[in-house]
C-alpha positions as CSV (number, residue, x, y, z in Angstrom):
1,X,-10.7,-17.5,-43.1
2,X,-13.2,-17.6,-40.0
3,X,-15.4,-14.8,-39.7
4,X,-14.0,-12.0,-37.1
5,X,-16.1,-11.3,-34.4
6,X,-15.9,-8.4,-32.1
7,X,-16.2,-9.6,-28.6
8,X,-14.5,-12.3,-26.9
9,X,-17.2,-14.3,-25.4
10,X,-16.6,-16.9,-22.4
11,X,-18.2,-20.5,-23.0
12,X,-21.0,-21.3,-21.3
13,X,-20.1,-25.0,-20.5
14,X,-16.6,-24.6,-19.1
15,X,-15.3,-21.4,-17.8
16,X,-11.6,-22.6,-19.3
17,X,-13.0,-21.6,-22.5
18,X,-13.3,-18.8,-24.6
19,X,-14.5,-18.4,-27.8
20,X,-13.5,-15.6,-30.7
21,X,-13.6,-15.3,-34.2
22,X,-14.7,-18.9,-34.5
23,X,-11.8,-20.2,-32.5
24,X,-11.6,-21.7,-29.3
25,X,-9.3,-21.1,-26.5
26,X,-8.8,-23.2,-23.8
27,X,-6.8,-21.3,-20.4
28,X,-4.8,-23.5,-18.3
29,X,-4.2,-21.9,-14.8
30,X,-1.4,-22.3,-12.0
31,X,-3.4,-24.9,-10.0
32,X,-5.0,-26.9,-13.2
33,X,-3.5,-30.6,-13.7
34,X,-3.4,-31.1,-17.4
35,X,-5.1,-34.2,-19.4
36,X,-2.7,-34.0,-22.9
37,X,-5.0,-35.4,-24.6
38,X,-8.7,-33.0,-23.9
39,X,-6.2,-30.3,-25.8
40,X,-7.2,-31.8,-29.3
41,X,-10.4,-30.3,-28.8
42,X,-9.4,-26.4,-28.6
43,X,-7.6,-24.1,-31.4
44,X,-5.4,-22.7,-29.1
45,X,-3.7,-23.2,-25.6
46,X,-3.6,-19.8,-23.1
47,X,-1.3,-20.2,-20.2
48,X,-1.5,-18.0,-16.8
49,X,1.7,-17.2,-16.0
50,X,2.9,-17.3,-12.2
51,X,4.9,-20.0,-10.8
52,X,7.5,-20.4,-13.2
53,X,8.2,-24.4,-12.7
54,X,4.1,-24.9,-13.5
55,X,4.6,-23.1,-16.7
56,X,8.0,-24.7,-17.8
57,X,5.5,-28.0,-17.1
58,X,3.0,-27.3,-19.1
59,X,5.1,-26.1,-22.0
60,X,7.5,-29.6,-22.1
61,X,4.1,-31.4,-21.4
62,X,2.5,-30.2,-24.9
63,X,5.8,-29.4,-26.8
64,X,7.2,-32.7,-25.7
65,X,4.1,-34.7,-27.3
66,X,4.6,-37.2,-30.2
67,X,1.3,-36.3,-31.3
68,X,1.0,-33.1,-34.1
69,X,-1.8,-32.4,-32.5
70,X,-0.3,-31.2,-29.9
71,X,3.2,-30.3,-30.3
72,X,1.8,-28.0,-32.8
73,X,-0.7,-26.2,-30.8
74,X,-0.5,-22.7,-30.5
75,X,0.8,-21.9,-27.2
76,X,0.1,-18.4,-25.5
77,X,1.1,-16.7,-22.0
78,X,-0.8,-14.9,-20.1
79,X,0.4,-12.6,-17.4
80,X,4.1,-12.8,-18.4
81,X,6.4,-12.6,-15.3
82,X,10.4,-12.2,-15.8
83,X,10.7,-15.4,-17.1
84,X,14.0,-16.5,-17.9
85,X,13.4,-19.6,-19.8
86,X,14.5,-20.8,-22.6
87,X,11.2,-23.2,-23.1
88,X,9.5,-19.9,-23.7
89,X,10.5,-19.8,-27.3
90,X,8.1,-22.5,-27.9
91,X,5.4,-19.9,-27.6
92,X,3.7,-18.2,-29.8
93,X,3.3,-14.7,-28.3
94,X,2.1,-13.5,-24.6
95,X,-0.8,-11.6,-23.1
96,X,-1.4,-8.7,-21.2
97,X,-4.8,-9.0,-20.9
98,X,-7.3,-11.4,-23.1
99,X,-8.3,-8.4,-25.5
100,X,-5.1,-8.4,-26.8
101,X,-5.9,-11.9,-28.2
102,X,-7.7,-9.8,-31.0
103,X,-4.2,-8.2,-32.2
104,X,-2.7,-11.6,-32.0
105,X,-5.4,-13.8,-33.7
106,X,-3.7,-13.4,-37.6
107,X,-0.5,-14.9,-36.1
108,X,-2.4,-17.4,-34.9
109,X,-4.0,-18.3,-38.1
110,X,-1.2,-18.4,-39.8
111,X,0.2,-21.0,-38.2
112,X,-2.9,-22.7,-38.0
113,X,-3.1,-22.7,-41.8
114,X,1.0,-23.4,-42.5
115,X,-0.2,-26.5,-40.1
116,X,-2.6,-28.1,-42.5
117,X,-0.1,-28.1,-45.3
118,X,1.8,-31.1,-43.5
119,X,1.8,-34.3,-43.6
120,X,2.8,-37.0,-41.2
121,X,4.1,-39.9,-41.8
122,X,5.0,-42.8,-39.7
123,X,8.9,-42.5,-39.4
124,X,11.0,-46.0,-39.7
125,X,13.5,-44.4,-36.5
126,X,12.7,-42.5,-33.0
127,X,15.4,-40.1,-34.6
128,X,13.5,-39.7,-37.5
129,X,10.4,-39.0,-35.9
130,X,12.4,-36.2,-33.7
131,X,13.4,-34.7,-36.9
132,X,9.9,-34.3,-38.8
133,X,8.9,-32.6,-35.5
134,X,11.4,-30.3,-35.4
135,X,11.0,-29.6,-39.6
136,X,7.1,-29.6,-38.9
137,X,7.1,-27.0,-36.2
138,X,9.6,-25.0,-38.2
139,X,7.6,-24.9,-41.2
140,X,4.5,-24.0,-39.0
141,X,6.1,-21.4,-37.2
142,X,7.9,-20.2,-40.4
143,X,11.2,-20.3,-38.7
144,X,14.5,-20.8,-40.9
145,X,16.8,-20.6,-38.2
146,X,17.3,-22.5,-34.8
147,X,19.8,-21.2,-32.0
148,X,20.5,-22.7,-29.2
149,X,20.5,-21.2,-25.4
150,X,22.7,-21.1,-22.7
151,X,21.0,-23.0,-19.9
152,X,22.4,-24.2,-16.6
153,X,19.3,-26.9,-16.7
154,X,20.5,-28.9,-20.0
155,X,22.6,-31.6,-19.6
156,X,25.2,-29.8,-21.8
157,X,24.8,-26.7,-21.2
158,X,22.9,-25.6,-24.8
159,X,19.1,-25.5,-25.0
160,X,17.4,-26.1,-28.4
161,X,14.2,-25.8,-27.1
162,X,12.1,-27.4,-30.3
163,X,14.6,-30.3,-29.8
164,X,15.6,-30.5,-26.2
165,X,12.0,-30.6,-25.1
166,X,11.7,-34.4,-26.2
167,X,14.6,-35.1,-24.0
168,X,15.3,-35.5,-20.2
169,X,18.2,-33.9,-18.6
170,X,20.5,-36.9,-18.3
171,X,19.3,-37.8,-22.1
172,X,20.2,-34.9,-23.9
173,X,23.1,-35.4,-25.2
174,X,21.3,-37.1,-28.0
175,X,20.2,-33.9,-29.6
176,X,23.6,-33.0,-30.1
177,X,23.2,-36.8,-32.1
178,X,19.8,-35.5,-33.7
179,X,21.5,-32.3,-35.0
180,X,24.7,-33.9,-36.9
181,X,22.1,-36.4,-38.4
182,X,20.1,-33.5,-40.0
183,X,23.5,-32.1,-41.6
184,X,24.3,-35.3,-42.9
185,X,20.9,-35.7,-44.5
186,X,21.4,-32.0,-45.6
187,X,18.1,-30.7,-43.6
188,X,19.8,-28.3,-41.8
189,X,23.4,-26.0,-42.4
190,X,25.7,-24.7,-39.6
191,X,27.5,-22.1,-38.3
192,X,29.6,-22.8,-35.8
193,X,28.8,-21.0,-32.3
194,X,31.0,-22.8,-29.6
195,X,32.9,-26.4,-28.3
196,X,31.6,-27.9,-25.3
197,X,33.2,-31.1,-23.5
198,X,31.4,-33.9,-22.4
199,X,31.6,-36.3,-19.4
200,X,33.0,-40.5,-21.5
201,X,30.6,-42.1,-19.0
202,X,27.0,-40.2,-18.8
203,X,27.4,-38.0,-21.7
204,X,26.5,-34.5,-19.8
205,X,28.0,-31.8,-19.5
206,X,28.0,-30.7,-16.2
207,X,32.0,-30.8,-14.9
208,X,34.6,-30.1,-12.1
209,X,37.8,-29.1,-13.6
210,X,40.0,-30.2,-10.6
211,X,44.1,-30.1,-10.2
212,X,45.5,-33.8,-9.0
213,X,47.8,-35.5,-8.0
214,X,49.9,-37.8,-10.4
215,X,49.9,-40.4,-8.0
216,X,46.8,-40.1,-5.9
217,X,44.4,-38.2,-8.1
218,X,43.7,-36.5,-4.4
219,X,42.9,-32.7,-5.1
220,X,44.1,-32.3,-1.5
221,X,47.3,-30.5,-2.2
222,X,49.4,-27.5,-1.1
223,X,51.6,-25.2,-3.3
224,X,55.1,-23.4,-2.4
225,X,57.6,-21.4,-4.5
226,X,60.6,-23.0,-5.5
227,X,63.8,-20.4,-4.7
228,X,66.8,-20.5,-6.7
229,X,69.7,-18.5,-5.3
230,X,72.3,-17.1,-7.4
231,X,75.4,-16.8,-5.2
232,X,75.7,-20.5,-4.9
233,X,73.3,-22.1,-7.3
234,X,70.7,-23.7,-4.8
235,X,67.4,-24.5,-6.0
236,X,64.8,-25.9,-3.2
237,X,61.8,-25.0,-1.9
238,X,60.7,-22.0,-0.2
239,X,60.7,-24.2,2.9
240,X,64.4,-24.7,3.1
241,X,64.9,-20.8,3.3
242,X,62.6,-20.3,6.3
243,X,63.3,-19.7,9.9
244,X,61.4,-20.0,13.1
245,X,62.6,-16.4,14.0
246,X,62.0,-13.8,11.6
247,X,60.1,-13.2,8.2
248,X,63.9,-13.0,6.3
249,X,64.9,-15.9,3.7
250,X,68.5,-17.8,4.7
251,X,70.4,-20.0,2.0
252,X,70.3,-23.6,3.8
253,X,73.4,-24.7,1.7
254,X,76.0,-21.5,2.3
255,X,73.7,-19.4,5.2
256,X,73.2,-16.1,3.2
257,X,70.3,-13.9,4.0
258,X,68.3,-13.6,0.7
259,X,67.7,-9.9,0.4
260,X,66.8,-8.5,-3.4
261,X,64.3,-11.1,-5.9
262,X,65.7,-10.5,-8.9
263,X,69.7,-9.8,-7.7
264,X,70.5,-12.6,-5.6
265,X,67.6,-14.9,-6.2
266,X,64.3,-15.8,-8.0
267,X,61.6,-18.1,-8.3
268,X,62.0,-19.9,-11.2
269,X,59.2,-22.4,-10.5
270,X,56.0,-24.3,-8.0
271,X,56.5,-27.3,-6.4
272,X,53.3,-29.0,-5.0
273,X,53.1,-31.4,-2.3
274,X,49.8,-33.7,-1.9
275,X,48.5,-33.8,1.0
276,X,47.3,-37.6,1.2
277,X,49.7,-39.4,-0.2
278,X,52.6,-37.6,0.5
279,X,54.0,-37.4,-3.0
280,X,56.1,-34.1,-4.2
281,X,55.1,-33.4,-7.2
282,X,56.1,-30.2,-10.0
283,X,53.1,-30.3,-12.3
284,X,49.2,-31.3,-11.4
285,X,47.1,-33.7,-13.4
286,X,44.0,-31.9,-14.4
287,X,40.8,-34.1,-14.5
288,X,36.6,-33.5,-15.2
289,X,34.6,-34.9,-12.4
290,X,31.1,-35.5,-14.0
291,X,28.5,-34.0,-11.1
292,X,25.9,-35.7,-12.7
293,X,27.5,-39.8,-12.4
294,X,30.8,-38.8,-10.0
295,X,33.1,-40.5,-12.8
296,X,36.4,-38.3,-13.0
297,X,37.5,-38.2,-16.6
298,X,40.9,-37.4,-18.1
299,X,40.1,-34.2,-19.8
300,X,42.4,-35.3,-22.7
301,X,39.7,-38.0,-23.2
302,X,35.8,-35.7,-23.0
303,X,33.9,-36.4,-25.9
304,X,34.1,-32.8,-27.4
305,X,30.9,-31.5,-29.5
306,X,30.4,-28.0,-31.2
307,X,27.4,-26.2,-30.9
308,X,26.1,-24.8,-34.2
309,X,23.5,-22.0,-35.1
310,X,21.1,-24.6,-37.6
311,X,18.9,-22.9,-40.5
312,X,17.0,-24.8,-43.1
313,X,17.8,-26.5,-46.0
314,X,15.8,-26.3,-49.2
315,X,15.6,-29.9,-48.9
316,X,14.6,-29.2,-45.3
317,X,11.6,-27.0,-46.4
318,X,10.6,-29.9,-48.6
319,X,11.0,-32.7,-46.0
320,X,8.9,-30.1,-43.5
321,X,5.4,-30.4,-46.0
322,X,5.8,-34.0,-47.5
323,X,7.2,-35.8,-44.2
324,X,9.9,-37.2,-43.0
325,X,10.1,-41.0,-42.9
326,X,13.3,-41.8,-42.4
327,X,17.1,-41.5,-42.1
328,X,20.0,-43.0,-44.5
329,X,21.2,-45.1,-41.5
330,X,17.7,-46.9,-41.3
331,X,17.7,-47.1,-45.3
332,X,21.3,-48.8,-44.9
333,X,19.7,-51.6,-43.1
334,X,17.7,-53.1,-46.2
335,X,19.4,-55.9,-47.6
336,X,20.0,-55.5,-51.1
337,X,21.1,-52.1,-51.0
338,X,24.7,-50.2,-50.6
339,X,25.2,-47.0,-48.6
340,X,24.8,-43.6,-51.3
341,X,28.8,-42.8,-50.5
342,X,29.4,-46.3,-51.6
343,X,27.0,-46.0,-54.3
344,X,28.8,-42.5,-55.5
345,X,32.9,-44.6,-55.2
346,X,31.4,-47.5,-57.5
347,X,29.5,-45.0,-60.1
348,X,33.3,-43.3,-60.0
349,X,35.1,-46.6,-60.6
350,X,32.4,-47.0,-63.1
351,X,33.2,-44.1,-65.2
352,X,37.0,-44.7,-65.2
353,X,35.9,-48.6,-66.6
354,X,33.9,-47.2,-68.9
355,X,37.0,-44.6,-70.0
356,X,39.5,-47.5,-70.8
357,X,36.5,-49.7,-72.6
358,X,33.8,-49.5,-75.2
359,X,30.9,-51.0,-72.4
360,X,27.5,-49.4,-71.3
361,X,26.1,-48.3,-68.1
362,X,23.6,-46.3,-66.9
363,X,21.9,-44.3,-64.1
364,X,17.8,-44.4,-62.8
365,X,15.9,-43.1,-60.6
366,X,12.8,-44.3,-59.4
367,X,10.5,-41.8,-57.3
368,X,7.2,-42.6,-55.5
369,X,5.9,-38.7,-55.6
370,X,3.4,-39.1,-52.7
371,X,5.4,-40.6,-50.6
372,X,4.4,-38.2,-47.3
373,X,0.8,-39.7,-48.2
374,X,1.8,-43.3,-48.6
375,X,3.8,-43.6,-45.5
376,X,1.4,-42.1,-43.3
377,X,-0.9,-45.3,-43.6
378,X,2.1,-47.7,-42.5
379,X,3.4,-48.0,-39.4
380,X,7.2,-48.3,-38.5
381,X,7.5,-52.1,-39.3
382,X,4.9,-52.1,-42.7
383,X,7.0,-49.5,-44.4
384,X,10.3,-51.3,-43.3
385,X,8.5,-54.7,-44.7
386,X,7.4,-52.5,-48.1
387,X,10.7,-51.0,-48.9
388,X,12.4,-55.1,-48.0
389,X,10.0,-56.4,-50.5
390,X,10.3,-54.0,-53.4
391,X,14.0,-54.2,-53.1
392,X,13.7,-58.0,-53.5
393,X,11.3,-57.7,-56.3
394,X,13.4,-55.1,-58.0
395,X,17.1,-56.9,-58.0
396,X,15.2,-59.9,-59.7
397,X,14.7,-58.1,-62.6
398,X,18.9,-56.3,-62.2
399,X,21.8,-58.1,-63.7
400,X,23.9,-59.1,-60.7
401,X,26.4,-56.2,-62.0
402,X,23.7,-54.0,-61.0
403,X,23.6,-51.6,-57.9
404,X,20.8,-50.4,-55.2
405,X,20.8,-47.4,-53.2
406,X,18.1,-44.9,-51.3
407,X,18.7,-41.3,-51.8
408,X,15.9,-40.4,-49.7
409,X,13.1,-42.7,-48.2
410,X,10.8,-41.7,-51.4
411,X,13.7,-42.4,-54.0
412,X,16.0,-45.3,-55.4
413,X,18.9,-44.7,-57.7
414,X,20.0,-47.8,-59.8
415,X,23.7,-47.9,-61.5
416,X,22.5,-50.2,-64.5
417,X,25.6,-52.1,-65.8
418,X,26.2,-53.4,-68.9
419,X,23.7,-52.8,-70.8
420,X,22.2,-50.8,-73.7
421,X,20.3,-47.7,-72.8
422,X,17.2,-48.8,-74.7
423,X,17.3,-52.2,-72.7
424,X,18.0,-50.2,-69.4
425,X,14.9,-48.1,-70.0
426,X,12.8,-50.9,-70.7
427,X,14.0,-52.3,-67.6
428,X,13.3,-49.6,-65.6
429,X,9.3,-49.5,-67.2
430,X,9.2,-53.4,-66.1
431,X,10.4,-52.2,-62.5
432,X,7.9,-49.2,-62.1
433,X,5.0,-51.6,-63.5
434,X,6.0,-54.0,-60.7
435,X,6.5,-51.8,-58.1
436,X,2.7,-50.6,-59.0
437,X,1.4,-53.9,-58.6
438,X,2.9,-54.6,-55.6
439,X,2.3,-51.6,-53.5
440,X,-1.9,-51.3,-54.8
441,X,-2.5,-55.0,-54.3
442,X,-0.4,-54.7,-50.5
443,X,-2.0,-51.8,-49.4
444,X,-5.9,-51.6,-51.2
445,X,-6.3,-48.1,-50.3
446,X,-3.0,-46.0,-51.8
447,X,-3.1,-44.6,-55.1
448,X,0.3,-44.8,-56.2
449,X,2.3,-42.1,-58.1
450,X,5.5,-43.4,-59.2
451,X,8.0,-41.2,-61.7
452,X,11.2,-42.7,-63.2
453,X,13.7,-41.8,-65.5
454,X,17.3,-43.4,-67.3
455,X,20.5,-42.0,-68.1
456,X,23.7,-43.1,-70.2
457,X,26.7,-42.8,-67.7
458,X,28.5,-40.2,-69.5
459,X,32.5,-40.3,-69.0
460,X,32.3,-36.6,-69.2
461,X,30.7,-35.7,-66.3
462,X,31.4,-36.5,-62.5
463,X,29.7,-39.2,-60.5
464,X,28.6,-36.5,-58.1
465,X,27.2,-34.3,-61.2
466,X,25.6,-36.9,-62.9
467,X,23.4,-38.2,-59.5
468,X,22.8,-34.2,-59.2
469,X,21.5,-34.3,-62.1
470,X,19.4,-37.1,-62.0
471,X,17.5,-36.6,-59.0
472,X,17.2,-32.7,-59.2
473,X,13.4,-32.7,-59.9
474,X,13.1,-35.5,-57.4
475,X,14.1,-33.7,-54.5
């Protein structure tokens, strides 16, 4: 912990910056333009609040970064207006007056600290890089929970600021793509909030709900009551019962006057009447004109999506500090390898084999423990090319029986078939030797920590159970 001290003192070289308790704060005013990248050089980020577009700017500007080092800047306002935004949650408090940084600063270095336990890894997917920013600045921030906002500025119609920031309005559909990727992966859990309907073309929410016409899908159309009168069973339109002279209702078919609703007649129905094509129609067609591309969708046919309160996983916690790298959908892409639901039907299949036969099988994991650390010296293509070649290496050594699957981008479960468990296990010792060789003498500079273990298939226990098992100390 810096040393407090107790007066905030302006820097002498740039009157942007002050300095306290060791820290540096840079202040960004209404009329500054901002050069992303000088922000590396200060602690913290002060904004002077007054035009609320400038500040909204800023905010997506630094929040909106790729780089740590500046999405996960502490952000502060100064001179809070009324504003009604919901970008402001990616601040970290707001200012009356610069003395009250002093009550703030412990805040500050708290997140400061929570920052240096991360590390970053290059991810294999732009989603997954989306996701260890959104883990990363919850961990920071020591948030479990995300909620989204109403907002008449997203593209449909929710605002998760931490994930909607990396988006453009027209674009954001695809945090509604980021979020079901992090339940699948088990990062995040739901609860359900609301539905929202979005437009087949563009993907955005923004709609016209309009009645047509069946024929002409013209909205130009009038309404009138359709009159049924008792006496002699006529049904037509209000029309038919007018006259030229009076206000009064007269039967067209037997020339009553129409007196009582409810004794001698009612209005049983609508009949609607467009006003472009002519058609006479009883019921409308409803359609969703998207404002943002014009296309008029078939409201049967919006792409519907529910909007869920997130919180964090334990296996999101863990992702948050050791890196994300990747998603199952990129790890499905290395040949050699079956998807884990696939992996889970075979290992079941397996077990009901193994019930009706006297054969052998068996489960491994292999686990490369720093995995955060060994990513981060790859870039996107190297770690793709490492996790090809060890795959390659590795199913030389299987029997073809044998299957491959990621369970995470740091661990590989094999279903070993056919074989004794002491054979298996020496297997297995041959595979983590190689994979040893093959990552220190690729990349000179990584100390490699690989863990491993081998397990019987038990006809006892699940498929699900037994790959529970397996990896719990892995994950």
């Amino acid at each position: 912990m810096k040393d407090i001290n107790t007066e905030i003192i302006p820097s002498k070289e740039n009157d942007h910056v002050i300095e306290f308790a060791g820290y540096t704060f840079y202040t960004i005013y209404n009329t500054d333009s901002l050069k992303t990248d000088d922000i590396v050089f200060y602690d913290v980020i002060i904004i002077q609040a007054g035009d609320p577009e400038f500040t909204r700017h800023i905010i997506t500007r630094i929040r909106g970064h790729f780089n740590p080092e500046h999405y996960l800047k502490p952000i502060l306002l100064l001179n809070q207006s009324s504003l009604k935004d919901p970008y402001t949650n990616l601040l970290d408090g707001t200012l009356y007056s610069l003395e009250q940084i002093k009550l703030i600063l412990p805040k500050l270095q708290n997140i400061l600290l929570r920052i240096k336990d991360l590390t970053f890894s290059s991810s294999l997917s732009y989603e997954a890089l989306i996701i260890q920013k959104v883990l990363s600045y919850m961990y920071s921030r020591d948030m479990e929970e995300m909620e989204p906002f109403v907002d008449f500025n997203s593209g449909i119609g929710y605002n998760y600021p931490i994930l909607s920031v990396n988006f453009s309005r027209h674009e954001e559909h695809q945090v509604l793509n980021i979020i079901n990727i992090m339940l699948e992966e088990k990062l995040m859990k739901k609860e359900f909030l609301d539905s929202v309907y979005l437009c087949t073309k563009c993907t955005t929410g923004y709609l016209s709900y309009r009645e047509v016409c069946p024929k002409c899908n013209s909205s130009n159309a009038t309404s009138q009551d359709i009159v049924h009168h008792f006496p002699c069973s006529y049904v037509g339109p209000i029309e038919d019962f007018k006259n030229q002279i009076d206000d009064a209702l007269n039967c067209p078919k037997c020339n009553k006057t129409l007196r009582h609703i409810g004794v001698d007649y009612d209005k049983p129905s609508i009949i609607n009447d467009c006003l472009s094509c002519g058609h006479r129609f009883q019921d409308f067609n409803v359609k969703a004109k998207c404002m943002t591309c014009k296309f008029d969708n078939e409201v049967e046919k919006l792409n519907k999506s529910s909007i869920n309160a997130l919180s964090v996983t334990k296996k999101g916690q863990i992702m948050s500090v050791s890196g994300y790298v990747t998603t199952s959908k990129d790890l499905q892409e290395i040949i050699g390898t079956v998807k884990m639901d696939t992996f889970r039907t075979m290992l079941k299949y397996e077990i009901e084999r193994l019930k009706q036969t006297e054969g052998n099988s068996n489960l491994a994991v292999l686990h490369l423990k720093n995995s955060g650390e060994a990513y981060s010296t790859m870039d996107n293509e190297l770690q793709r090319t490492m996790l090809k070649v060890l795959i390659k290496a590795i199913r030389k050594y299987l029997p073809t029986s044998s299957v491959i699957t990621f369970y995470s981008s740091s661990t590989i479960l094999i279903a070993i078939n056919d074989l004794p468990l002491k054979i298996a296990r020496r297997l297995t010792e041959e595979i983590i030797t190689l994979m040893r060789e093959l990552m220190e003498t690729n990349f000179k500079n990584m100390i490699v920590t690989l863990e491993h273990e081998v397990k019987a298939v038990t006809v006892k226990l699940s498929s699900d159970l037994q790959i529970q098992q397996l990896v719990k100390d892995y994950i």
